[in-house]
mmCIF file as gemmi writes it, N, C-alpha and C atoms, coordinates in Angstrom:
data_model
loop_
_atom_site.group_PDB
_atom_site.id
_atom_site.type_symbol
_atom_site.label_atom_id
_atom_site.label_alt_id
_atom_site.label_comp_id
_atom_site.label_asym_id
_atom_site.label_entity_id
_atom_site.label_seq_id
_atom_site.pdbx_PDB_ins_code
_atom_site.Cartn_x
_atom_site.Cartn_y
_atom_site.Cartn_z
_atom_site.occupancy
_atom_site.B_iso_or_equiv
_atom_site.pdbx_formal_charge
_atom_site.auth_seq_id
_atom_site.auth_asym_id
_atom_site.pdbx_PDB_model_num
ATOM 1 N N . UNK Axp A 1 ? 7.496 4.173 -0.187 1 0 ? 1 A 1
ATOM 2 C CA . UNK Axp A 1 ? 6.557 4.764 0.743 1 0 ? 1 A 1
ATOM 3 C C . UNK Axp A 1 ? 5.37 3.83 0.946 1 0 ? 1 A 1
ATOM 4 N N . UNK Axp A 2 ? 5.215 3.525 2.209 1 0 ? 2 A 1
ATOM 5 C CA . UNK Axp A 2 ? 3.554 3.309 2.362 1 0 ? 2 A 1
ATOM 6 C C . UNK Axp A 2 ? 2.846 4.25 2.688 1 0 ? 2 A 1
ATOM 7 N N . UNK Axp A 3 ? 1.601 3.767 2.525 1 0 ? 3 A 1
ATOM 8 C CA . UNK Axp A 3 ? 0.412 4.703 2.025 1 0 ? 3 A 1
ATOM 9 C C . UNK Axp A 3 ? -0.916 4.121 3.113 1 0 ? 3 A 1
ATOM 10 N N . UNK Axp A 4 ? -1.299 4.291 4.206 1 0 ? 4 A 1
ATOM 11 C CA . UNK Axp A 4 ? -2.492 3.494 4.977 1 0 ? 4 A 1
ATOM 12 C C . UNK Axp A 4 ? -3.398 4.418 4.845 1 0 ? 4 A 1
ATOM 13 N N . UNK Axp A 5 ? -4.731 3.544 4.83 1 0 ? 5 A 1
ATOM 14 C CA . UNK Axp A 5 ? -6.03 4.417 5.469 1 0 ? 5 A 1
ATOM 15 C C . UNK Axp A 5 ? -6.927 3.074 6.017 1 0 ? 5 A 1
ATOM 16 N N . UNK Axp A 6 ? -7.75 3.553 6.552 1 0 ? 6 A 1
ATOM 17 C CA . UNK Axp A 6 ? -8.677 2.711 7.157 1 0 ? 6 A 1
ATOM 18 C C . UNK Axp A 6 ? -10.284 2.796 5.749 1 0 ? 6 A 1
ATOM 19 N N . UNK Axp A 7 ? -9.877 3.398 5.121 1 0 ? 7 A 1
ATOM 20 C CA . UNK Axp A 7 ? -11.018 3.615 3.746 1 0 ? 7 A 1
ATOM 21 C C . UNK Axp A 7 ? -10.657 2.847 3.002 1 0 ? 7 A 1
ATOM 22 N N . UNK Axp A 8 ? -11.035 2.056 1.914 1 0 ? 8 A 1
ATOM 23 C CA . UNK Axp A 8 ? -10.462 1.957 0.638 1 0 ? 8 A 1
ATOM 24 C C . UNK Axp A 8 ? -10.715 2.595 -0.018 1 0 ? 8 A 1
ATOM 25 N N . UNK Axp A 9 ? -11.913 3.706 0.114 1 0 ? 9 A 1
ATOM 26 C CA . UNK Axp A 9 ? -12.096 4.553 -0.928 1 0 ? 9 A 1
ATOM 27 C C . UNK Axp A 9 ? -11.111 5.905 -1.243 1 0 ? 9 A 1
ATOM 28 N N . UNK Axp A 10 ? -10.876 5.942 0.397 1 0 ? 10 A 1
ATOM 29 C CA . UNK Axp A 10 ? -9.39 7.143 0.018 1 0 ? 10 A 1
ATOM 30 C C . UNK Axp A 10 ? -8.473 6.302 -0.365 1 0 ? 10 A 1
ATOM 31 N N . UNK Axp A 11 ? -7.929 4.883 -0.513 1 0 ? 11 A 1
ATOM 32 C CA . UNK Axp A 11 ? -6.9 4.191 -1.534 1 0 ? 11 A 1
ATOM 33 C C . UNK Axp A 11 ? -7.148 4.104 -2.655 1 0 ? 11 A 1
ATOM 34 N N . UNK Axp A 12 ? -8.627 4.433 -3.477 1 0 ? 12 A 1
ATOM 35 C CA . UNK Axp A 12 ? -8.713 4.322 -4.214 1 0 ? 12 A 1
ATOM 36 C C . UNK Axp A 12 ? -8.782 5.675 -5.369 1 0 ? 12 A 1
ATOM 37 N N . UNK Axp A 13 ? -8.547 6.45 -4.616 1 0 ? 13 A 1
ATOM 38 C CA . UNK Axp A 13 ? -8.488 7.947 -4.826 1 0 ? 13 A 1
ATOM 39 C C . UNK Axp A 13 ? -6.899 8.392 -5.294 1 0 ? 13 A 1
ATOM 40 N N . UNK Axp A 14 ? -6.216 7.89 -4.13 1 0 ? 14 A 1
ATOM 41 C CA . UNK Axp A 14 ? -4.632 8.178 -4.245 1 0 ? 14 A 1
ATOM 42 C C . UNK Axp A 14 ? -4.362 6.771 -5.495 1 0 ? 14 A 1
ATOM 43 N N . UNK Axp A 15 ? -4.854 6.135 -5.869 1 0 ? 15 A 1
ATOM 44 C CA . UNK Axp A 15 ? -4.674 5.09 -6.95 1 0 ? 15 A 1
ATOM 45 C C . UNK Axp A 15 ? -5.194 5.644 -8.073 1 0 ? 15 A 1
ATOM 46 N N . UNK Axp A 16 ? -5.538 6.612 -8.534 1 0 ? 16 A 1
ATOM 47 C CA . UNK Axp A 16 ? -6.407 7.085 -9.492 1 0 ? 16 A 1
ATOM 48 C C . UNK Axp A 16 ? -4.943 8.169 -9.66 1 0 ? 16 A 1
ATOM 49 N N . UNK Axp A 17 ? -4.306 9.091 -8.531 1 0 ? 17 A 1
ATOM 50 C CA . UNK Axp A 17 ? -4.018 10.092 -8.757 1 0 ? 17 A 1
ATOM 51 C C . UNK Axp A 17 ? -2.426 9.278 -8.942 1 0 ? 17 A 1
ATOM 52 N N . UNK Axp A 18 ? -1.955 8.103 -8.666 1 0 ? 18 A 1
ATOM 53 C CA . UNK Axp A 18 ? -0.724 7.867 -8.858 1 0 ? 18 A 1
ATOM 54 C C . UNK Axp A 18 ? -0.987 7.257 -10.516 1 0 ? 18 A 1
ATOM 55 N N . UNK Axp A 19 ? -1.977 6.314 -10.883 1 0 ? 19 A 1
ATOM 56 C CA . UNK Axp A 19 ? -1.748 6.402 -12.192 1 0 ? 19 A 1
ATOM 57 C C . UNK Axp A 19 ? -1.625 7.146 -13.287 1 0 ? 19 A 1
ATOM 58 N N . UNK Axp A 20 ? -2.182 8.551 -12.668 1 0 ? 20 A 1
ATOM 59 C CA . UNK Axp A 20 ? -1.864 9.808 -13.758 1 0 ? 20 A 1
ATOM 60 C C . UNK Axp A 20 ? -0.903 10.378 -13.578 1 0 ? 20 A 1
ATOM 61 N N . UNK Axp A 21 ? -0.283 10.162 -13.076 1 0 ? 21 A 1
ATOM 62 C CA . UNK Axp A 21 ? 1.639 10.714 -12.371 1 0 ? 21 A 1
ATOM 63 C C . UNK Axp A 21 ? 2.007 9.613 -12.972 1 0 ? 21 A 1
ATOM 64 N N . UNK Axp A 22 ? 1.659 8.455 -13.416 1 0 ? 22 A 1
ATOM 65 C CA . UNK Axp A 22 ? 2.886 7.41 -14.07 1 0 ? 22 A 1
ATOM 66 C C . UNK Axp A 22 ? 3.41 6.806 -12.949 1 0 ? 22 A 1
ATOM 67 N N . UNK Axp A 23 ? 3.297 6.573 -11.844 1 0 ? 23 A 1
ATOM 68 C CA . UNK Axp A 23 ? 3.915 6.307 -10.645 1 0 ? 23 A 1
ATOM 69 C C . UNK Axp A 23 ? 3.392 4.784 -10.253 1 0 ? 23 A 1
ATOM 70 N N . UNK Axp A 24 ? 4.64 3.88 -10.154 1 0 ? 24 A 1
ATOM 71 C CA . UNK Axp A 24 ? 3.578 2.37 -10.007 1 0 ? 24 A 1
ATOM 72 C C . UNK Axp A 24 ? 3.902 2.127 -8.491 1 0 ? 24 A 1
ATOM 73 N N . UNK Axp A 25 ? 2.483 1.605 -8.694 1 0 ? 25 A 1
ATOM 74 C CA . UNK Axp A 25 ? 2.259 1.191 -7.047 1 0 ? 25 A 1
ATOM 75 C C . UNK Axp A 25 ? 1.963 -0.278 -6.971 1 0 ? 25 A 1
ATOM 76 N N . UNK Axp A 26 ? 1.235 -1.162 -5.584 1 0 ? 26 A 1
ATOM 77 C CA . UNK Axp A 26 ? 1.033 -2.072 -5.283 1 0 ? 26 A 1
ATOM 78 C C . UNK Axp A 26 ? -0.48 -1.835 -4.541 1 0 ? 26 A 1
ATOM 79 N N . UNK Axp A 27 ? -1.315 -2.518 -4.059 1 0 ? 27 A 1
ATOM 80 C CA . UNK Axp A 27 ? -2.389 -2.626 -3.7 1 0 ? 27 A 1
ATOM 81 C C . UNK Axp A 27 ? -2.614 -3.667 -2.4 1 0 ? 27 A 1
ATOM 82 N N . UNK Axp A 28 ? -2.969 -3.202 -0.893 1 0 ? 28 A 1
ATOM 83 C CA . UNK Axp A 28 ? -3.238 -4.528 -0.392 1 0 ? 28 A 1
ATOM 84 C C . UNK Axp A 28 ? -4.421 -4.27 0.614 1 0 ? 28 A 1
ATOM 85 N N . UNK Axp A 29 ? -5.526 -4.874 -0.343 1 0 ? 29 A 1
ATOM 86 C CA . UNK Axp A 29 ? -6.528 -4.66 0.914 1 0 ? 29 A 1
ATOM 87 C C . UNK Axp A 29 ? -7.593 -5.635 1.129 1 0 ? 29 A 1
ATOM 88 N N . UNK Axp A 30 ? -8.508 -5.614 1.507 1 0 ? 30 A 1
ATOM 89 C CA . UNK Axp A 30 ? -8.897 -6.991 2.242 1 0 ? 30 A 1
ATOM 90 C C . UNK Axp A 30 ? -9.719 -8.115 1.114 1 0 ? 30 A 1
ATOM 91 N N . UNK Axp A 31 ? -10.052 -7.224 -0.047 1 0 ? 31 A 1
ATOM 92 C CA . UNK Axp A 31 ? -10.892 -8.369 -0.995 1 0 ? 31 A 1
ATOM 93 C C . UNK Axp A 31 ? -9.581 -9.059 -1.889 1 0 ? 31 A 1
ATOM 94 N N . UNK Axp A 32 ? -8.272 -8.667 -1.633 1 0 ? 32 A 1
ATOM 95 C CA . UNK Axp A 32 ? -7.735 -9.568 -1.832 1 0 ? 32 A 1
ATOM 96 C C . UNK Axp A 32 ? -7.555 -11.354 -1.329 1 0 ? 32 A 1
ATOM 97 N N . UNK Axp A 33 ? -6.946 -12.11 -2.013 1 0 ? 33 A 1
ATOM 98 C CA . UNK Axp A 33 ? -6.683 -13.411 -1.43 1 0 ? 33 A 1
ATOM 99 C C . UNK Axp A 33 ? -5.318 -13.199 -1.144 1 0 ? 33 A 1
ATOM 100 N N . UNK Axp A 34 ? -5.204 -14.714 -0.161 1 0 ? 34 A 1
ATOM 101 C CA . UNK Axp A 34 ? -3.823 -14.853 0.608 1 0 ? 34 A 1
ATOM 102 C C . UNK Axp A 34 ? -2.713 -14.499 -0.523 1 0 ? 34 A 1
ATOM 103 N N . UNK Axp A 35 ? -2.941 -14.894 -1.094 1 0 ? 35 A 1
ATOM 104 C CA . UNK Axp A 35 ? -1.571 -15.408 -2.569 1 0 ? 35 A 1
ATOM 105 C C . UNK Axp A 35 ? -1.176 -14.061 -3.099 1 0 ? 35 A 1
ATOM 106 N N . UNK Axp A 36 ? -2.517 -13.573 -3.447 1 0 ? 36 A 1
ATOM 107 C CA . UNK Axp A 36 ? -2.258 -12.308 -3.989 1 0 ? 36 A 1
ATOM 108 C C . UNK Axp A 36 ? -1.88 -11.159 -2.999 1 0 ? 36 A 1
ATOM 109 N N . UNK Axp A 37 ? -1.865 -11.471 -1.736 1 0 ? 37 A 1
ATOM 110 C CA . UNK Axp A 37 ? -1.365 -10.417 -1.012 1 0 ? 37 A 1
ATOM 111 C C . UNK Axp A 37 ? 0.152 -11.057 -0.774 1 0 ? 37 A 1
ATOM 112 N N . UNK Axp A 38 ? 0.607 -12.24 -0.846 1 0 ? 38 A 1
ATOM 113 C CA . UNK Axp A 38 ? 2.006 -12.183 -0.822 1 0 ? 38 A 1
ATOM 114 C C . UNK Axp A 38 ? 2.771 -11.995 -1.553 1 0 ? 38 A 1
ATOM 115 N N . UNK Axp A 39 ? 2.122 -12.297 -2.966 1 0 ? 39 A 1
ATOM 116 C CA . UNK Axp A 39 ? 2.67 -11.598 -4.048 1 0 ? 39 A 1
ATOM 117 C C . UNK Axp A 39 ? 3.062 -10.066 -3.707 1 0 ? 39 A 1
ATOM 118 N N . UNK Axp A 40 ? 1.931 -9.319 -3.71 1 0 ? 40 A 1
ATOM 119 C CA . UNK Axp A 40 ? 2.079 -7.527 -3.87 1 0 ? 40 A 1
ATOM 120 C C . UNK Axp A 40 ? 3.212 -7.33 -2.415 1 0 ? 40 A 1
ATOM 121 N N . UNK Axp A 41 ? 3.298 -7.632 -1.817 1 0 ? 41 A 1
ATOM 122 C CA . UNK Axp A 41 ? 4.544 -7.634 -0.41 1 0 ? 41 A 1
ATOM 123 C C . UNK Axp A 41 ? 5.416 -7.885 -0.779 1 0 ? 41 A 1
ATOM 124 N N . UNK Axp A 42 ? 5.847 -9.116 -1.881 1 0 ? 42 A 1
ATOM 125 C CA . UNK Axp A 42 ? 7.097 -9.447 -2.199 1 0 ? 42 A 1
ATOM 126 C C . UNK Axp A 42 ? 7.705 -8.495 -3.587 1 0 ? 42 A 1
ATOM 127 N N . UNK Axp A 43 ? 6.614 -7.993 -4.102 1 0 ? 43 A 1
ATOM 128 C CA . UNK Axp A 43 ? 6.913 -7.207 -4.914 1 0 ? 43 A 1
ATOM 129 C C . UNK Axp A 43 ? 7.7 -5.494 -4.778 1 0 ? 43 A 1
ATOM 130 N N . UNK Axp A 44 ? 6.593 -5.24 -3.665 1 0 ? 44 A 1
ATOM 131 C CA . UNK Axp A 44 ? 7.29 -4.387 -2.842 1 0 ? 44 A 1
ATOM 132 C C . UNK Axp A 44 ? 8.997 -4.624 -2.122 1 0 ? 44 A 1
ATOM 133 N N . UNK Axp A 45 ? 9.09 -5.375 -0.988 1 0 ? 45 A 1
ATOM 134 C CA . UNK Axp A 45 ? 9.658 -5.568 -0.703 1 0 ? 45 A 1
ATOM 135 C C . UNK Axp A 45 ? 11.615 -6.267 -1.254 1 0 ? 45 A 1
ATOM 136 N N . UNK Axp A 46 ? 11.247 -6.887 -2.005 1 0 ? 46 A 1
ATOM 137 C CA . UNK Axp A 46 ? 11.707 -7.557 -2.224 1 0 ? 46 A 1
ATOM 138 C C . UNK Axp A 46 ? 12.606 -7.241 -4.046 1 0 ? 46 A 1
ATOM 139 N N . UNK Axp A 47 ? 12.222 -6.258 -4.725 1 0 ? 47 A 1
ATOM 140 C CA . UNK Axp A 47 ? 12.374 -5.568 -6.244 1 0 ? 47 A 1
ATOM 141 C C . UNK Axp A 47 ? 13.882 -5.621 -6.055 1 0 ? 47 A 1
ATOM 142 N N . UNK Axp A 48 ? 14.963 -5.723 -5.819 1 0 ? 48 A 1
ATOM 143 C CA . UNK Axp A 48 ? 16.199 -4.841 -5.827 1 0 ? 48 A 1
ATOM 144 C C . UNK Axp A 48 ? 16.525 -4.032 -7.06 1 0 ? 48 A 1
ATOM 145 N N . UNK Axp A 49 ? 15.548 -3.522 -8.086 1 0 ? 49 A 1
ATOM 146 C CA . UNK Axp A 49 ? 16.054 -2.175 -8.765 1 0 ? 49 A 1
ATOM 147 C C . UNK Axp A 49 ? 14.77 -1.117 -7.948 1 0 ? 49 A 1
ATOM 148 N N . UNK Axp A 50 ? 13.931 -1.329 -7.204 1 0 ? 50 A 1
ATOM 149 C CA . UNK Axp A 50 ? 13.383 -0.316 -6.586 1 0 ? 50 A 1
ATOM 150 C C . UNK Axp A 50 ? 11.948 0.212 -7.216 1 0 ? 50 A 1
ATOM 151 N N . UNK Axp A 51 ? 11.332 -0.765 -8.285 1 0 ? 51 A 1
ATOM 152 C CA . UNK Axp A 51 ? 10.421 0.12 -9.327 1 0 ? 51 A 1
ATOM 153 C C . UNK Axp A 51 ? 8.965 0.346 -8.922 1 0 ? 51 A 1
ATOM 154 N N . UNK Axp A 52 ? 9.091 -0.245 -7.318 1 0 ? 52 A 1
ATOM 155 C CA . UNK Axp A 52 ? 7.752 0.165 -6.992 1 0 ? 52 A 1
ATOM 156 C C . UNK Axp A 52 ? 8.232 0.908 -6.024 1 0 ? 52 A 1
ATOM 157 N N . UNK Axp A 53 ? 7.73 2.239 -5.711 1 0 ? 53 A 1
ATOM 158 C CA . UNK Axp A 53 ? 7.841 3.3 -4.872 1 0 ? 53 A 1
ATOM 159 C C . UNK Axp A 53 ? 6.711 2.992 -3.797 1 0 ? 53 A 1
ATOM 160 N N . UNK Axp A 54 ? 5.448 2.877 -4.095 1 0 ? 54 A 1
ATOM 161 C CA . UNK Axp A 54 ? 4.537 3.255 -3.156 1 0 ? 54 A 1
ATOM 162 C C . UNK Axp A 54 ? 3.521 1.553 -2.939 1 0 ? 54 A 1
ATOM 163 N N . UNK Axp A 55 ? 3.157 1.422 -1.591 1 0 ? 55 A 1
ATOM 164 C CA . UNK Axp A 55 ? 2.342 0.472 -1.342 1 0 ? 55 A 1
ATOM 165 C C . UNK Axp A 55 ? 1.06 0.481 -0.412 1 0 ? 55 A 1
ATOM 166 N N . UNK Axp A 56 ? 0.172 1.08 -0.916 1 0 ? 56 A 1
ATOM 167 C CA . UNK Axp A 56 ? -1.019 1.393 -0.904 1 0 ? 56 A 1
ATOM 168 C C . UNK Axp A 56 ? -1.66 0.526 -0.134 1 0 ? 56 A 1
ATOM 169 N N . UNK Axp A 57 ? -1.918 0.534 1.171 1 0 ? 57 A 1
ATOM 170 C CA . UNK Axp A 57 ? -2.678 -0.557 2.569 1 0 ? 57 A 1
ATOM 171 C C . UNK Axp A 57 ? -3.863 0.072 3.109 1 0 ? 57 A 1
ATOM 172 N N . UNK Axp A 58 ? -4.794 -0.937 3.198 1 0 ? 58 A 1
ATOM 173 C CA . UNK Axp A 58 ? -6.097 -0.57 4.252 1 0 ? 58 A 1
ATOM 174 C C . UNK Axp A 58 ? -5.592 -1.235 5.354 1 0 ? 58 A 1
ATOM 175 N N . UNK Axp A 59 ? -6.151 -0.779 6.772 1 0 ? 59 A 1
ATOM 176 C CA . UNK Axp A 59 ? -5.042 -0.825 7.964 1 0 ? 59 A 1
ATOM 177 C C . UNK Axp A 59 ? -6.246 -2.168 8.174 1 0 ? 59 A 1
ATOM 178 N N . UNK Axp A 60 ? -7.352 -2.364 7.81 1 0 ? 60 A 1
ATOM 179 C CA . UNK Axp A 60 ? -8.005 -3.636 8.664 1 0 ? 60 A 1
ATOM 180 C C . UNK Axp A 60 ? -6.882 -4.569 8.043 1 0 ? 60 A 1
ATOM 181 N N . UNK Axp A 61 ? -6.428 -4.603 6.709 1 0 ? 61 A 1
ATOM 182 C CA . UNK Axp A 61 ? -5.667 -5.916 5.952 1 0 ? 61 A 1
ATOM 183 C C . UNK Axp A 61 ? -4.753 -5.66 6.278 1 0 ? 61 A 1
ATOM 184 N N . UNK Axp A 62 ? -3.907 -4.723 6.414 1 0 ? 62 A 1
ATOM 185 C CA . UNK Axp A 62 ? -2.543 -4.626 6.607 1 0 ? 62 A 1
ATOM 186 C C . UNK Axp A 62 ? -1.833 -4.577 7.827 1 0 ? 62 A 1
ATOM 187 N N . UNK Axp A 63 ? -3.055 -4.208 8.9 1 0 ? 63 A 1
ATOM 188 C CA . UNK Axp A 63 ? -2.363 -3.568 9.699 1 0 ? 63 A 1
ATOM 189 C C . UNK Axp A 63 ? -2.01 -4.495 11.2 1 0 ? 63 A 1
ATOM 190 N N . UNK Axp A 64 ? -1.973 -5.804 11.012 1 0 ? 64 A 1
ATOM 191 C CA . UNK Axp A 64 ? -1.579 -6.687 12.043 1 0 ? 64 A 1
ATOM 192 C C . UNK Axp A 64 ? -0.256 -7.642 11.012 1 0 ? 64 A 1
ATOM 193 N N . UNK Axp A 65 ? 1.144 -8.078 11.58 1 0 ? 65 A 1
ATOM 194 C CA . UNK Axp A 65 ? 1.482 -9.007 10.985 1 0 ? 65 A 1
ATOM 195 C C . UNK Axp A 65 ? 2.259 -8.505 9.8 1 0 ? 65 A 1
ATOM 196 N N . UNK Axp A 66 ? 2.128 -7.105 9.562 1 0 ? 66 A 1
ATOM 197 C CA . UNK Axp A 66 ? 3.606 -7.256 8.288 1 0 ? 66 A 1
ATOM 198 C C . UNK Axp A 66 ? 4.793 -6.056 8.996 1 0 ? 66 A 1
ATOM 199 N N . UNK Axp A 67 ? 5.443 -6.605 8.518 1 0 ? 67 A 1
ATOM 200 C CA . UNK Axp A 67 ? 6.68 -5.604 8.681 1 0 ? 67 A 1
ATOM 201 C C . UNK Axp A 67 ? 7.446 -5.475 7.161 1 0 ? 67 A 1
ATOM 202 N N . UNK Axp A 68 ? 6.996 -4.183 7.173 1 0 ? 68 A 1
ATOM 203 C CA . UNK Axp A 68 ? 7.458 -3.237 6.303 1 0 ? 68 A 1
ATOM 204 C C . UNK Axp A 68 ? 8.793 -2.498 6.146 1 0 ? 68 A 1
ATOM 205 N N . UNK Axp A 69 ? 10.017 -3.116 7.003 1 0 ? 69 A 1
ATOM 206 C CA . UNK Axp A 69 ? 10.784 -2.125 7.138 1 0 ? 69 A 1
ATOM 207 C C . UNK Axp A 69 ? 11.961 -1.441 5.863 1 0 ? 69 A 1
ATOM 208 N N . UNK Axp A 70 ? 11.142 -2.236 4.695 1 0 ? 70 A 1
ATOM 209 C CA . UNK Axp A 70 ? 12.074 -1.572 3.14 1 0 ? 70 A 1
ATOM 210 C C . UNK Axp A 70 ? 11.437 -0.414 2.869 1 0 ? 70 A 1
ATOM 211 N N . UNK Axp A 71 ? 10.208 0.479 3.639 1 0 ? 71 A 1
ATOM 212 C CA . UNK Axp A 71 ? 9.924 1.275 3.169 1 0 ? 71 A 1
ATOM 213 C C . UNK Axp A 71 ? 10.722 2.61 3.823 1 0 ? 71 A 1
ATOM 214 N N . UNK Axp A 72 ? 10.631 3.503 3.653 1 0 ? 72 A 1
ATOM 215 C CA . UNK Axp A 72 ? 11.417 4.911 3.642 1 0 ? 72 A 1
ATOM 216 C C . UNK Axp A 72 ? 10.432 6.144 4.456 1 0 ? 72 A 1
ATOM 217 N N . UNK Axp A 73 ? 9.546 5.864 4.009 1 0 ? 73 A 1
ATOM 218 C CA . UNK Axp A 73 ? 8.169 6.509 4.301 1 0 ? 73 A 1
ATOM 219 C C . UNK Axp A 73 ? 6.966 5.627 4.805 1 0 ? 73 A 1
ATOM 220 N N . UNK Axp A 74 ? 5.904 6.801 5.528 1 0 ? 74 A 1
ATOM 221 C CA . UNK Axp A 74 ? 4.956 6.062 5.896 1 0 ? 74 A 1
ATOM 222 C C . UNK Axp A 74 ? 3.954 7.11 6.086 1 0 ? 74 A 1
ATOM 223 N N . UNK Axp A 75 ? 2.91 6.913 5.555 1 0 ? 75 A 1
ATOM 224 C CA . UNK Axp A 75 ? 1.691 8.056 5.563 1 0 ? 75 A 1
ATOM 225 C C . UNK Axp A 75 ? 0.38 7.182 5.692 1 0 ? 75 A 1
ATOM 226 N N . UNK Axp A 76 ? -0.304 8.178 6.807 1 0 ? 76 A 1
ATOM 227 C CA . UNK Axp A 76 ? -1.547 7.688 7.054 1 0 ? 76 A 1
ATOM 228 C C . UNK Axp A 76 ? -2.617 8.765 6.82 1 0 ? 76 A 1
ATOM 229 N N . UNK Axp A 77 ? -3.713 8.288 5.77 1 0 ? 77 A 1
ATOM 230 C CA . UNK Axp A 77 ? -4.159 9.168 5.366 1 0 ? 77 A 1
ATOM 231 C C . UNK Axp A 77 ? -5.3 9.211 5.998 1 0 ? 77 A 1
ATOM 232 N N . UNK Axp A 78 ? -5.563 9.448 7.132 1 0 ? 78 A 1
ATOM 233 C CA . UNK Axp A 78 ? -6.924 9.074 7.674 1 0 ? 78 A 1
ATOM 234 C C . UNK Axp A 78 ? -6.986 10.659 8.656 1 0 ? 78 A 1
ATOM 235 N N . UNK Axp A 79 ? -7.659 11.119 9.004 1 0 ? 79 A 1
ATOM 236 C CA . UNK Axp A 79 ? -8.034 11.973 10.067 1 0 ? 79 A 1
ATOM 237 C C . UNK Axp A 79 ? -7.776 11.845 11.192 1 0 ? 79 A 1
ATOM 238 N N . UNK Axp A 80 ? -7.286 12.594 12.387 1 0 ? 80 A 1
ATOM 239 C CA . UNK Axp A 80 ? -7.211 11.888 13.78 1 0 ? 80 A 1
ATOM 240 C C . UNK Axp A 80 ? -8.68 11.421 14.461 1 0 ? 80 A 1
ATOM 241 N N . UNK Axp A 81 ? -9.247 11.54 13.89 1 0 ? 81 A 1
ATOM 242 C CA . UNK Axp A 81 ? -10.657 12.053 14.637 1 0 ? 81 A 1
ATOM 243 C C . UNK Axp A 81 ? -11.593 10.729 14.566 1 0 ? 81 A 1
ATOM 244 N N . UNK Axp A 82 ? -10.785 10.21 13.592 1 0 ? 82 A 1
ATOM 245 C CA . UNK Axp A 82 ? -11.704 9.403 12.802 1 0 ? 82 A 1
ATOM 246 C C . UNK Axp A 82 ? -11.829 7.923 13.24 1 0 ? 82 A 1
């Protein structure tokens, strides 16, 4: 599943609530560096036993330029309004 918001603070909320579920995720948002964001993509993407479920994006970093299509899901946690 991906996971977008235009906050990091609501990513950082749903990152709080997946580490107490035991649930591993990935992280990609803009105070990352290049490297480290191709890392967490390839990690995602790329696992073939599957052990990351969820990949957690702020839409300014994420949201031009990747294609995601190993994910299953896609949730945007933002408001319409907003």
């Amino acid at each position: 599943s991906v996971v977008f918001s235009k906050f990091t603070s609501m990513l950082s909320l749903i990152e709080v609530a997946l580490r107490r579920a035991g649930i591993p995720y990935v992280r990609l948002d803009g105070s990352m560096l290049k490297s480290a964001r191709v890392k967490v993509i390839d990690a995602f993407c790329n696992d073939p036993e599957n052990r990351i479920p969820v990949f957690l994006i702020s839409i300014k970093a994420g949201g031009l330029g990747l294609n995601l299509t190993c994910a299953s899901n896609v949730f945007l946690m933002d408001n319409w309004w907003c």
